[in-house]
C-alpha positions as CSV (number, residue, x, y, z in Angstrom):
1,X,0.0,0.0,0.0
2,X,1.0,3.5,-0.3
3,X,1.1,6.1,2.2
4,X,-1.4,9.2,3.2
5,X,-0.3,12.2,0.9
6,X,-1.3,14.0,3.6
7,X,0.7,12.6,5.9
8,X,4.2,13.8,7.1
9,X,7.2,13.5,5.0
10,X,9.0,11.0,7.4
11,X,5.7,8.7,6.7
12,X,5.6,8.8,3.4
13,X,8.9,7.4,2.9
14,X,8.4,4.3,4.7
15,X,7.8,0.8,3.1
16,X,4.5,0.5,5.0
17,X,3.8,-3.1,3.1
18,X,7.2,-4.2,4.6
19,X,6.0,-2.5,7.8
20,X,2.9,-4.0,7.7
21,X,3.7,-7.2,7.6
22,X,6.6,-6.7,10.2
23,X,3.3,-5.9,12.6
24,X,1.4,-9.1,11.5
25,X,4.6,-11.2,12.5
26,X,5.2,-9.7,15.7
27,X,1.5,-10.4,16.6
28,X,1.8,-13.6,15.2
29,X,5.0,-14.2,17.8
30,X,2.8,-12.9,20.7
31,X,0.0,-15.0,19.7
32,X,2.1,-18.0,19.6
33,X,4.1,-17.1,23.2
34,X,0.4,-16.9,25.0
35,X,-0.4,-20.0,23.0
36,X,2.7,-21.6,24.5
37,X,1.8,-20.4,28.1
38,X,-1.8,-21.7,28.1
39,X,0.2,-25.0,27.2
40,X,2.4,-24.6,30.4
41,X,-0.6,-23.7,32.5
42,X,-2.8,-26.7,30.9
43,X,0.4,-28.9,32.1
44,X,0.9,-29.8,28.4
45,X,4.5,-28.7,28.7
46,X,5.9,-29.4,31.9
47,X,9.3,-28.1,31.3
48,X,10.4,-24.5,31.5
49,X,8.7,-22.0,29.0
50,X,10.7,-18.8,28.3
51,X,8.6,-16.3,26.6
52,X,9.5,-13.5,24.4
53,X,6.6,-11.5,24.8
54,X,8.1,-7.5,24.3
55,X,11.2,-8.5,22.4
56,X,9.2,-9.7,19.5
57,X,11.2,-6.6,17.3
58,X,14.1,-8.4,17.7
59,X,13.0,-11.3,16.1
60,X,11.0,-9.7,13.3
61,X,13.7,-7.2,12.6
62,X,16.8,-9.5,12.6
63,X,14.9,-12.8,10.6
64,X,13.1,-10.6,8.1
65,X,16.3,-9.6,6.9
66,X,17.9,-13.1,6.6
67,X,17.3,-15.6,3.6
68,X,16.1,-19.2,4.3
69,X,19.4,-20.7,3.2
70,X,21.2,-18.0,5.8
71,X,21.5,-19.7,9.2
72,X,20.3,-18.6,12.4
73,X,21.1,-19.9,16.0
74,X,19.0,-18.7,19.0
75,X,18.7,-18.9,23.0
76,X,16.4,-20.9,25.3
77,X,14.0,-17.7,24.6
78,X,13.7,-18.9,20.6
79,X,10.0,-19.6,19.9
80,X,10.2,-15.4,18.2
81,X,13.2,-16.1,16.5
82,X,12.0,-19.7,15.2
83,X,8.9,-18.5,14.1
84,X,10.1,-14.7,12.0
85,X,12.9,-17.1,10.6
86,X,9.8,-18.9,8.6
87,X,9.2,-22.1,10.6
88,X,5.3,-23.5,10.9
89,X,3.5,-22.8,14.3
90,X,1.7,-26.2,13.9
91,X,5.3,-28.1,13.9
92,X,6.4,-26.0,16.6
93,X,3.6,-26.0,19.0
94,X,3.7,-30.2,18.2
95,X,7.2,-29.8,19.1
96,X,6.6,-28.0,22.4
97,X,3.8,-31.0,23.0
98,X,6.0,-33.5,22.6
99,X,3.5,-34.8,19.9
100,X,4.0,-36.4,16.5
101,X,4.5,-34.2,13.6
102,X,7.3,-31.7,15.8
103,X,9.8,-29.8,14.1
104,X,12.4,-32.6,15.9
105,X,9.7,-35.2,16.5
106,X,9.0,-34.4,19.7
107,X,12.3,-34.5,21.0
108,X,13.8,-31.1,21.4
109,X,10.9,-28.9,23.3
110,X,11.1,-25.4,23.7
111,X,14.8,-24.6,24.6
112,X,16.4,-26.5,22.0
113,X,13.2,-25.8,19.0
114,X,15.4,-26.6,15.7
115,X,13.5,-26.2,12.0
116,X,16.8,-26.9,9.5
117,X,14.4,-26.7,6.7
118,X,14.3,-22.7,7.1
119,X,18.2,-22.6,8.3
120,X,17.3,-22.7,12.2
121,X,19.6,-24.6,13.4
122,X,17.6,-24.6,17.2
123,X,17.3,-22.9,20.2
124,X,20.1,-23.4,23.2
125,X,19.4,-24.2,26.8
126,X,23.0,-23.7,27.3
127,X,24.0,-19.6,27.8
128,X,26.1,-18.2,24.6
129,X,26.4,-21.1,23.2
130,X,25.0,-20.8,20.2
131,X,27.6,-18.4,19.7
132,X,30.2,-21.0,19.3
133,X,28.1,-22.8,16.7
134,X,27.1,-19.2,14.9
135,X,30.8,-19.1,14.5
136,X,31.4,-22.9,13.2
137,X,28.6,-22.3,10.6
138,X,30.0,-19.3,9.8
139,X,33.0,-21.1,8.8
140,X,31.6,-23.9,7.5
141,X,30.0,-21.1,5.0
142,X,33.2,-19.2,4.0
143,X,35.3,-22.3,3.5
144,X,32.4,-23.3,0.9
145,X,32.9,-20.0,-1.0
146,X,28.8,-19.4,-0.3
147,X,27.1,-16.3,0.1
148,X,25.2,-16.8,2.9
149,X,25.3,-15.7,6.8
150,X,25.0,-17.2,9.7
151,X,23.3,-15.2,12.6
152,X,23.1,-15.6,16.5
153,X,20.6,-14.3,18.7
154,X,22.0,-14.2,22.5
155,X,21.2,-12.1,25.5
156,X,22.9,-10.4,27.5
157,X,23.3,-12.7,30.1
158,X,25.7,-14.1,27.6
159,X,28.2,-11.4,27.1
160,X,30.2,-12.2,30.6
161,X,30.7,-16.0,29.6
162,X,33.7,-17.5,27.9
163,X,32.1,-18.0,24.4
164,X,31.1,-14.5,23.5
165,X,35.6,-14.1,23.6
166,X,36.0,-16.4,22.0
167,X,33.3,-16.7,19.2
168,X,33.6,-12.7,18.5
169,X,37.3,-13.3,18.3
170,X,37.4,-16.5,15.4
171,X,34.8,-14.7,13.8
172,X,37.0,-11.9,13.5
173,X,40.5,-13.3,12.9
174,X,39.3,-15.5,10.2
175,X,36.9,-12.6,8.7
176,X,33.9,-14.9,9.1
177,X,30.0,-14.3,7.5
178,X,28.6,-14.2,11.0
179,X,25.8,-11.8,11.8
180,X,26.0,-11.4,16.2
181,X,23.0,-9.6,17.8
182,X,22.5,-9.3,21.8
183,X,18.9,-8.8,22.9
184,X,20.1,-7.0,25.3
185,X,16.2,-7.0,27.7
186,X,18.6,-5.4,30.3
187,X,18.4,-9.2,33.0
188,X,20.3,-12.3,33.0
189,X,17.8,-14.1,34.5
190,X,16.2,-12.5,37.2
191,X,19.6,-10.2,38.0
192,X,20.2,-6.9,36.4
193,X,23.0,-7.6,34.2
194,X,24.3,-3.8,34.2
195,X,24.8,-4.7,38.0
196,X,27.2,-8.0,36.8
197,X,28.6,-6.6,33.9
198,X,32.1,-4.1,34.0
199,X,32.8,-1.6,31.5
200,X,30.6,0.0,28.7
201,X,28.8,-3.0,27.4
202,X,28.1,-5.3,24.7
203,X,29.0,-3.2,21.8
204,X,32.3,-2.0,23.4
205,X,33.5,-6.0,24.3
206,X,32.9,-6.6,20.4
207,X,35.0,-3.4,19.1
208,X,37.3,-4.2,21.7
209,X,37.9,-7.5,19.6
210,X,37.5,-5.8,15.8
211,X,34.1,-6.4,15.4
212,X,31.8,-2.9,13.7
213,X,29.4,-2.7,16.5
214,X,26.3,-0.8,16.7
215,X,24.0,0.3,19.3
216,X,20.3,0.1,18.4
217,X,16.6,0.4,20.2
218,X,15.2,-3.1,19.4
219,X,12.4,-2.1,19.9
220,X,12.0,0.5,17.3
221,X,11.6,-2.6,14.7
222,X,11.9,0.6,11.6
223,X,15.2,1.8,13.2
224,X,16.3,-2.6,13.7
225,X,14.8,-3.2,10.3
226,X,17.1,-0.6,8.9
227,X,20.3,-1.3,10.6
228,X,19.9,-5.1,10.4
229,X,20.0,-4.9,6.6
230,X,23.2,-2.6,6.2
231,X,24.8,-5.4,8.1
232,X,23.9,-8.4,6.7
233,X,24.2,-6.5,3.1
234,X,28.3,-5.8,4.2
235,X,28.7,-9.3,5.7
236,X,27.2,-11.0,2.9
237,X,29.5,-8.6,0.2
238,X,32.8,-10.1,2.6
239,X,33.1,-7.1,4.7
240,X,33.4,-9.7,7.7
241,X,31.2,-10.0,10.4
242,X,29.4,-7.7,12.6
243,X,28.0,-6.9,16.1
244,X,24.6,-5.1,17.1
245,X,23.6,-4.8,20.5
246,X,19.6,-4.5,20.6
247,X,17.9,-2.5,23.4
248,X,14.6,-4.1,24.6
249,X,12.9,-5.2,27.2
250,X,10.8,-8.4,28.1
251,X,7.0,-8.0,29.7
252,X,6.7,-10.9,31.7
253,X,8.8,-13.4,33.7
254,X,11.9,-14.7,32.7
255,X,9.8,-18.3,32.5
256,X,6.6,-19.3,32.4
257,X,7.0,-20.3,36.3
258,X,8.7,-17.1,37.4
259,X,6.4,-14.3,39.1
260,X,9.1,-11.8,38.3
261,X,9.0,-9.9,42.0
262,X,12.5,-8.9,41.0
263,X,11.5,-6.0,38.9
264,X,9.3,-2.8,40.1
265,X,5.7,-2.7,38.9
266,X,5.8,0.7,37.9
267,X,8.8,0.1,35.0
268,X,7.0,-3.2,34.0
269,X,3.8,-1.0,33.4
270,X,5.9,1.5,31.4
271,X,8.0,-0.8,29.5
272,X,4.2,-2.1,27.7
273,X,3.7,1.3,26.6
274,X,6.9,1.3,24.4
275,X,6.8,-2.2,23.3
276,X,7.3,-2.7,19.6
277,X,4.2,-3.7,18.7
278,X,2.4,-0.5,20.3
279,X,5.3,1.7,18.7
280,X,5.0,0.1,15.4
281,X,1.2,0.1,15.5
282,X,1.4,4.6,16.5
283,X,4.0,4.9,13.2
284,X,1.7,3.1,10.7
285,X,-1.2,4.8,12.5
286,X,0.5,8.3,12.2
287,X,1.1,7.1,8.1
288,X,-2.6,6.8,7.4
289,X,-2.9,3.2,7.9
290,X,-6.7,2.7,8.9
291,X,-7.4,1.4,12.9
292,X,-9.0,-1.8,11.7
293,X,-6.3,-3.1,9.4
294,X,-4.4,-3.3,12.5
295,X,-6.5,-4.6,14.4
296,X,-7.2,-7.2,12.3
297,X,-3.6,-8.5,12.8
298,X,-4.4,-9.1,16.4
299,X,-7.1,-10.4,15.8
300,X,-6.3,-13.5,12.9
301,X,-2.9,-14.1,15.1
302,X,-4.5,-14.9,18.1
303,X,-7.7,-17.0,15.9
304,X,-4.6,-18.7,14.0
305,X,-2.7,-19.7,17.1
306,X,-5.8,-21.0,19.0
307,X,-6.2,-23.3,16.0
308,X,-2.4,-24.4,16.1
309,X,-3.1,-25.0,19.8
310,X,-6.2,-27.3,19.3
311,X,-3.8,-28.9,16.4
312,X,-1.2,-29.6,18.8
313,X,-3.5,-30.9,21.9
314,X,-5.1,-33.6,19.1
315,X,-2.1,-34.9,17.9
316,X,-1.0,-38.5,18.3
317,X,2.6,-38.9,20.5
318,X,5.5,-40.4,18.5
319,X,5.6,-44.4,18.4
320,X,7.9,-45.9,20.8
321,X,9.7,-47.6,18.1
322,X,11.3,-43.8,17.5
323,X,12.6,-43.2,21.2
324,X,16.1,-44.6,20.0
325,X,16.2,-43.0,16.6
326,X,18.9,-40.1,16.3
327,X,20.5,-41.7,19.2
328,X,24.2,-42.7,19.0
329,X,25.1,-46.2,20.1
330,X,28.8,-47.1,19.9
331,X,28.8,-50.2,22.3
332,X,29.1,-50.3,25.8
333,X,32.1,-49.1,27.2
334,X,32.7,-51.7,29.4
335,X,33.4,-53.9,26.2
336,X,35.6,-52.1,25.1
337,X,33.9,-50.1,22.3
338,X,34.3,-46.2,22.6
């Protein structure tokens, strides 16, 4: 669509069918994280749940600018980022069920969600981890002579452990296609990571190292949007890889279990005022994009992801005869097999 002529200049020069569907994504994710919670609450998942809900612009502004042959790598917190990178809810919601029909049969759950066939490599229950496998891939890309990039998601929990050294630094030395981001939500965990973490941050740790580093407000998805695709444009072209730290903040617990008394009501309260779907929703608004095409984004999300729910509560569980498939067996030790 094109913009109100009789809207401001700044309006008119923004790719509001891009924009647009950047909205319906990020309620899409939203839809799919309270989707995932009524699971936890129905005791259909009965391990942890780490919702996204607030930090959907990360997702929707990193993913939308990566191909499906590109590769992505994401947190315990990946249910946004699996979903913007193109996977389907109905697998993933099976997947979270345990049922048949999973993106990993059942097997991996929430933390470690994996969809290969849209370059999602899966989700990490291990901190800053997948930043040593971003950086493998990576590798595994340039030594190819392929043009594609390999991206990790991480928090910023992450930043104080031993693989964000050493990933940023064999990313850098061997001029790697690797795409970092921190979504930075400001907690590692339930502890305030500025109160853990010594010097100036995320972005400063990766120029320290070599890495151009960038500073953006994740949860202006239009500013993300922007700055997402100049770096994945220089990676992909060989310029080496790059580093953006993204500014968010997440609205509810750090798990599905987690009452989050940590944190004071008032700045909770605040921080859903300036979440990225609200902000999004006031630019398009403030463009001339019409009240009920926007709401109509909530509205199919939420009818969509009720259906992928019902889906996923009908499904059959996987045959026994699987539980041993994609298992290694070498022998038993004790025989001397290894």
């Amino acid at each position: 669509m094109t913009a109100d002529p009789r809207a401001p200049q700044a309006a008119r020069n923004l790719d509001l069918d891009r924009l647009l569907a950047h909205h319906k994504l990020m309620w899409r994710i939203r839809a799919f994280e309270e989707a995932a919670l009524r699971a936890n609450t129905d005791k259909l998942v009965l391990g942890a749940i780490h919702p996204s809900i607030g930090q959907e612009g990360v997702a929707v502004g990193v993913c939308s600018n990566l191909r499906t042959d590109d590769i992505l790598a994401s947190t315990h917190r990946g249910h946004g980022h699996t979903l913007a990178k193109g996977a389907d809810p109905t697998a993933m919601m099976r997947e979270l069920l345990g049922r048949e029909g999973g993106t990993s049969n059942g097997k991996g759950g929430s933390m470690h969600i994996a969809d290969f066939s849209v370059g999602m490599l899966g989700a990490n229950g291990v901190v800053a981890a997948n930043i040593h496998i971003t950086a493998g891939a990576a590798h595994a890309i340039k030594l190819r002579g392929e043009d594609r990039v390999a991206c990790s998601i991480f928090g910023d929990g992450a930043i104080n452990r031993g693989p964000f050294l050493e990933g940023l630094n064999w990313a850098k030395v061997f001029e790697l296609p690797a795409l970092f981001v921190c979504e930075d939500n400001g907690y590692a965990s339930t502890t305030r990571t500025a109160d853990m973490t010594a010097g100036k941050g995320p972005a400063a740790r990766a120029e320290a190292i070599g890495l151009p580093a960038m500073e953006v407000d994740g949860n202006d998805v239009v500013a993300l949007d922007e700055a997402v695709r100049d770096a994945v444009a220089a990676i992909r072209a060989g310029g080496g890889p790059r580093f953006i730290n993204a500014k968010t903040y997440r609205l509810t617990g750090h798990t599905a279990a987690d009452p989050d008394g940590y944190r004071a009501r008032d700045d909770v309260a605040a921080a859903w005022k300036r979440c990225p779907i609200t902000r999004l929703a006031q630019t398009l608004a403030d463009a001339g994009v019409r009240g009920d095409q926007l709401a109509s984004h909530e509205r199919d999300a939420i009818e969509e992801m009720d259906a992928v729910y019902d889906d996923a509560k009908a499904a059959p569980w996987p045959p026994l005869s699987r539980a041993f498939a994609d298992v290694q067996d070498v022998g038993d030790p004790r025989n001397g097999a290894y």
